[in-house]
C-alpha positions in Angstrom: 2.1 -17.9 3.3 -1.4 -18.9 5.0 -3.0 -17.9 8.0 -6.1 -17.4 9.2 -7.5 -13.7 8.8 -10.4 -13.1 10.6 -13.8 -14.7 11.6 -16.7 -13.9 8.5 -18.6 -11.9 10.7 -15.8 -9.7 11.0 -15.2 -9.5 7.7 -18.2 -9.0 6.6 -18.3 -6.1 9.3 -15.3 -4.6 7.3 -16.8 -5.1 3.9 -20.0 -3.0 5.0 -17.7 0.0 6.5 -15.8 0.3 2.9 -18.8 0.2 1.2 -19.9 3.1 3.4 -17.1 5.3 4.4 -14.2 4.1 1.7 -11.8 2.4 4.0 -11.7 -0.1 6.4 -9.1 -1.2 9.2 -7.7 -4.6 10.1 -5.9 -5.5 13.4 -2.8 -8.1 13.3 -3.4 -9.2 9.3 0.4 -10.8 9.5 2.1 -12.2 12.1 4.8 -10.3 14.5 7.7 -12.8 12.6 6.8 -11.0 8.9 6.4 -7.6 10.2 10.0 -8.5 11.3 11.3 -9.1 8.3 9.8 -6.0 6.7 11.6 -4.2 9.1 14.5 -5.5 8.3 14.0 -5.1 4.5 13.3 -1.6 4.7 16.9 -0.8 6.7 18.0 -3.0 3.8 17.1 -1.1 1.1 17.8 2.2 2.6 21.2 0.9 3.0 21.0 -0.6 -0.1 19.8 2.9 -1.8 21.2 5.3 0.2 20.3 9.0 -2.0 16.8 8.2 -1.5 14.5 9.5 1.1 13.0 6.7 3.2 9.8 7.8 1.8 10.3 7.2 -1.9 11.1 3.7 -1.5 9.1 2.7 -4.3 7.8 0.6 -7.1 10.7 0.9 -9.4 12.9 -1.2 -7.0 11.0 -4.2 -6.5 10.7 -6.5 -10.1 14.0 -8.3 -9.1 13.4 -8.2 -5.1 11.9 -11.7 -4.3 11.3 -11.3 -0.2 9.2 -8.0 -1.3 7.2 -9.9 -4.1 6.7 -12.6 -1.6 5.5 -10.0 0.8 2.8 -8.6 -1.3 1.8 -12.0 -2.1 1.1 -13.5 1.2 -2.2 -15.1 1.7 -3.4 -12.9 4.2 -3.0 -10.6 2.5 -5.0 -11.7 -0.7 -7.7 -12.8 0.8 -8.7 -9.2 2.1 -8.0 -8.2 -1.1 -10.2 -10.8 -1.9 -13.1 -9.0 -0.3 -13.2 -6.1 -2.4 -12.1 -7.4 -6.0 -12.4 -10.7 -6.1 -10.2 -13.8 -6.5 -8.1 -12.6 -9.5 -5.6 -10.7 -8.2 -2.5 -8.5 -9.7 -0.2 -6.2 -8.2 -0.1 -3.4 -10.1 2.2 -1.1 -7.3 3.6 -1.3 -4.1 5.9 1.5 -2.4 7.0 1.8 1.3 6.2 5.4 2.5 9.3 5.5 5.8 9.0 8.5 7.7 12.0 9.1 9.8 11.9 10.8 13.3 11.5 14.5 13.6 11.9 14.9 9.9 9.2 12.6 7.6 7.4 14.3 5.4 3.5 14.4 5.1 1.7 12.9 2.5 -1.3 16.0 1.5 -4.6 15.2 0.6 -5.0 13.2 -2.3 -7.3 10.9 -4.1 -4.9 7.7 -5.4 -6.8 7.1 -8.7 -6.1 10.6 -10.3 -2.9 9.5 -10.6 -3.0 5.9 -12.3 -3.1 4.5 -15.5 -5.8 1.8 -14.9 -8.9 1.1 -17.1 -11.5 0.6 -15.3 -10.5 1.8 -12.0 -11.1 -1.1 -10.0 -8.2 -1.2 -7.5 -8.0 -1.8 -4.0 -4.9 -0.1 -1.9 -3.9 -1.9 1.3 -1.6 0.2 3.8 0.2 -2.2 5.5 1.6 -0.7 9.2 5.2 -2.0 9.2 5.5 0.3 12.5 3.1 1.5 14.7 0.8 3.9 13.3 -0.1 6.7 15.9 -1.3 10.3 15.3 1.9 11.9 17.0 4.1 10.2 14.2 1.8 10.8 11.2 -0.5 8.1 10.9 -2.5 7.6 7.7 -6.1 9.9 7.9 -9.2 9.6 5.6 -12.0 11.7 5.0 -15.5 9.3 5.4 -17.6 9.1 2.7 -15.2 10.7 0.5 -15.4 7.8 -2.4 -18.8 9.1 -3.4 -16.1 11.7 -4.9 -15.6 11.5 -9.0 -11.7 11.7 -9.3 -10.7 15.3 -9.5 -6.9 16.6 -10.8 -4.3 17.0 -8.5 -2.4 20.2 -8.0 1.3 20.6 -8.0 2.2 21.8 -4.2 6.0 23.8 -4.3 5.6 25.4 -1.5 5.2 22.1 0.9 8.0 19.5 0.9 5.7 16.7 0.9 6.1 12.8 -0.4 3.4 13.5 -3.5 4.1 16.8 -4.7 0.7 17.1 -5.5 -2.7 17.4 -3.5 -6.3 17.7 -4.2 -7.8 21.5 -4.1 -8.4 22.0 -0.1 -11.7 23.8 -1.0 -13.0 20.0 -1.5 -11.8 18.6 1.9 -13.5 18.8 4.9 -10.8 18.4 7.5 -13.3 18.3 10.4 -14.3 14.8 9.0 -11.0 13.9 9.0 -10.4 10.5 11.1 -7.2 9.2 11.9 -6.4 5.2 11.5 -4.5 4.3 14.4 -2.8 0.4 13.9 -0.3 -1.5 15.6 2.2 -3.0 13.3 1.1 -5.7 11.3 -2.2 -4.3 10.8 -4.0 -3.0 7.4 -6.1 -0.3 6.4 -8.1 -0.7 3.3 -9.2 2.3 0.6 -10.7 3.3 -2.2 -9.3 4.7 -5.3 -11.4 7.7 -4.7 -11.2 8.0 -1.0 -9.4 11.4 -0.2 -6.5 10.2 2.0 -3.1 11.8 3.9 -1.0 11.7 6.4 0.6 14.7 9.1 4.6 15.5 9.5 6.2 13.2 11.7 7.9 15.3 14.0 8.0 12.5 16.3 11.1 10.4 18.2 8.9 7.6 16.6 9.8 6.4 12.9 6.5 5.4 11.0 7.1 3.4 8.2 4.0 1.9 6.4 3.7 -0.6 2.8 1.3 0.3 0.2 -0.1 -2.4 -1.6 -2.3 -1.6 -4.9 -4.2 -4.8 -5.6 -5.9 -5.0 -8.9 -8.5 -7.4 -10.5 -7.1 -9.5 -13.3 -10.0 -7.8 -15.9 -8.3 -4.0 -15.0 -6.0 -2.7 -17.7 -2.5 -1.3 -16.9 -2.3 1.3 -19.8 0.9 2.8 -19.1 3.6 0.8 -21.5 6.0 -1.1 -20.1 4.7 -1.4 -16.5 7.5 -2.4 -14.2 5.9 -4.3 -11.2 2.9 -6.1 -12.4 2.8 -9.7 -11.2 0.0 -12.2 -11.2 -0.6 -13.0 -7.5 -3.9 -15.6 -7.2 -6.3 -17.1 -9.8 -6.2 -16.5 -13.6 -5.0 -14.1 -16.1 -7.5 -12.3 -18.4 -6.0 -12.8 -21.7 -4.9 -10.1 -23.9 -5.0 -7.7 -20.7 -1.8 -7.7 -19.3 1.5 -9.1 -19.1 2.5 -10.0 -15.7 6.4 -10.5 -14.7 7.9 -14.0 -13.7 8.6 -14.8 -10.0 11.7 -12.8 -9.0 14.4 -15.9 -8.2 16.1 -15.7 -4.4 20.4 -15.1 -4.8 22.2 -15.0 -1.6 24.7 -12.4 -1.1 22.6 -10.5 -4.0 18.9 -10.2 -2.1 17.9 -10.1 1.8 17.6 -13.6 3.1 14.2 -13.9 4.6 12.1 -17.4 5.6 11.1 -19.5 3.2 13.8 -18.2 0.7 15.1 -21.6 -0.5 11.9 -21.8 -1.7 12.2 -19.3 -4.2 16.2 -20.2 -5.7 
C-alpha cells in the first residue's frame, strides 16, 4: 500500500491552494492497477445490491468489506490526508457517488459539514476519480474561496431528484465562480468541510463514478452513537474519543478478491 505521491514542492503548491480556495487537485494519486480494482468493486456491489441507485452506494455497506477498507487506507492516500490533518488519521465515511449514463443524478450545492456529527470539525474529504471526471458527465465543481463560509442549514429539495436531497440556499452561491475539477481516473480532489461543492446531471454516454473519502484527525469526536464505519487508519488513537472498528477479515466466495487479499484472511 506505498507509493510515492508527489515531489514537496508540489505538495506544498497544493497545500497553499486549499488554504486559499478550499480544494485542491491531484493527478494519478493511485496507480491504473487499484483504480482497476475499484472498478471492479463498484460492478460488484451493484450486483451485489441491486435496489440501490449506483449513487447511494454508501457508508452503511462497508464495516465488513475488507478490499474497500483497504482502499481507503492506502498510503497514498494517507499521506495527502496527511497534509491537511496531520498524521492521526480515522475514517469517519466513505460512499461511492456512480452516475450511470444518461441518467445520474446531480449532487446540488452543498456544504459537507452541515450535515455531520463531528466535534470539532476538522475533516478533510478526498474525492477519489474512479472514472474519468469530465464536465459533459458531471464532474465534481467548487465555488473558490467558499470555506471562508460559516456552515449554513441545508434545505430539503423535492422538486429535484438529486443524490442529497438537500442543498444550500442558491441566494449564497455565486455560480459564476463556479470551477469545474476535471481528473483522469486515479486522481483526487481535496475539500473543505465548508467548501460549497456539487456536481451537474450526467446526461452523458460516459458513466462517472467517483469515491468519497472523509478523513478525520484522531482528536475529532464522532458524536453520532453507534457510528458504523469508523476505523483507525495511521498513527494513534486519542483515548476516550472514539471507538474504531477491527480490520474487516478477507473470505473468498463471501468478499471481492482483490491483490494483496491473503493478507488480510
Amino acid at each position: 500500500m506505498t507509493g510515492t505521491l508527489a515531489t514537496q514542492p508540489s505538495l506544498q503548491e497544493a497545500k497553499r491552494q486549499y488554504d486559499r480556495d478550499g480544494y485542491a487537485l491531484f493527478e494519478k494519486a493511485i496507480n491504473d492497477e487499484l483504480v482497476q480494482e475499484a472498478k471492479q468493486h463498484v460492478a460488484w456491489l451493484m450486483q451485489k445490491y441491486p435496489d440501490l441507485r449506483p449513487e447511494q452506494l454508501g457508508h452503511t455497506l462497508m464495516p465488513y468489506d475488507p478490499f474497500w477498507v483497504r482502499l481507503i487506507s492506502d498510503d497514498r492516500l494517507l499521506d495527502i490526508a496527511e497534509l491537511f490533518i496531520g498524521s492521526n488519521i480515522a475514517l469517519f465515511a466513505s460512499h461511492y457517488i456512480c452516475k450511470p449514463p444518461y441518467d445520474g443524478q446531480p449532487v446540488l450545492w452543498h456544504q459537507d459539514g452541515s450535515y455531520w456529527p463531528l466535534e470539532p470539525m476538522q475533516v478533510v474529504t478526498l474525492w477519489l476519480a474512479v472514472d474519468d471526471a469530465l464536465p459533459e458527465n458531471g464532474c465534481l465543481r467548487v465555488i473558490p474561496g467558499s470555506q471562508q463560509m460559516d456552515l449554513q442549514a441545508m434545505h430539503k429539495r423535492p422538486d429535484v431528484k438529486s443524490v442529497l436531497g438537500s442543498a444550500i440556499d442558491s441566494a449564497l452561491v455565486d455560480e459564476s465562480k463556479a470551477t469545474d475539477c476535471v481528473l483522469k481516473a486515479g486522481g483526487v480532489e481535496v475539500h473543505h468541510p465548508n467548501t460549497i461543492h456539487g456536481s451537474e446531471a450526467n446526461n452523458s454516454p460516459l458513466r462517472r463514478c467517483g469515491l468519497t473519502i472523509r478523513y478525520i484527525p484522531t482528536r475529532t469526536r464522532i458524536t453520532a452513537k453507534g457510528w458504523p464505519c469508523a476505523f483507525l487508519l495511521r498513527g494513534e488513537a486519542v483515548p476516550g474519543i472514539n471507538e474504531y472498528l477491527p480490520r474487516p477479515r478477507y473470505r473468498a466466495g463471501e468478499h471481492i478478491p482483490f491483490r494483496g487479499c491473503e493478507d488480510w484472511k
